[in-house]
C-alpha positions, -999 to 999 in steps of 0.1 A, spaced: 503 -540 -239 536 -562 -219 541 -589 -240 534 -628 -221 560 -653 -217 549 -676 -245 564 -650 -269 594 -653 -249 595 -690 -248 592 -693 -280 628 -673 -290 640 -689 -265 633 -723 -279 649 -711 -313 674 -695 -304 686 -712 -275 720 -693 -268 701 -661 -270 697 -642 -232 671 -618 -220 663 -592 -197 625 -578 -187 622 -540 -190 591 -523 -187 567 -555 -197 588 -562 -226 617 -582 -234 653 -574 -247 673 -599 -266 709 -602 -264 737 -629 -281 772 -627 -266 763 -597 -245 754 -576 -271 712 -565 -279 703 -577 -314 660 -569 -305 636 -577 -282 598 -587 -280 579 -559 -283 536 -563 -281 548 -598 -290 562 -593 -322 600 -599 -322 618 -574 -337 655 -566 -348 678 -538 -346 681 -527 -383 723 -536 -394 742 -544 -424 725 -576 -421 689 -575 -414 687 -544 -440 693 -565 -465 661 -585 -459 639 -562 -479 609 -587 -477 606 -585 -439 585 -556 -428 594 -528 -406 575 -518 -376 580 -492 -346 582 -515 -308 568 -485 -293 559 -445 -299 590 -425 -309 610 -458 -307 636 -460 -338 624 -487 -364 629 -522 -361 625 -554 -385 595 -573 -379 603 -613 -381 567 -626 -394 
């Protein structure tokens, strides 16, 4: 299911210096030009790094079948 423009808005409010791009009903999030996640089934998730790793109380979750896994921001 494409995920709406609220979800989208709503990152955007947040993180105001963050840019995005629509791909196939979803949306990818990049800061400075590079992707850091996107909004997947409106959940926004985030490339597993060094840094989101290490923040063990955030679930994990897949954005879509046979997609690499992502952390889920609650």
């Amino acid at each position: 299911m494409p995920s709406g423009t609220a979800s989208l808005e709503c990152v955007v409010r947040i993180l105001s210096d963050v840019t995005h791009r629509k791909m196939m009903g979803e949306y990818l999030l990049y800061r400075d030009g590079k992707l850091f996640g996107g909004i997947y089934d409106d959940r926004l998730l985030l490339k597993i790094t060094k840094a989101t790793a290490g923040i063990a109380e955030w679930p994990q979750a897949i954005p879509y079948d046979g997609g690499p896994e992502m952390v889920l921001v609650p």
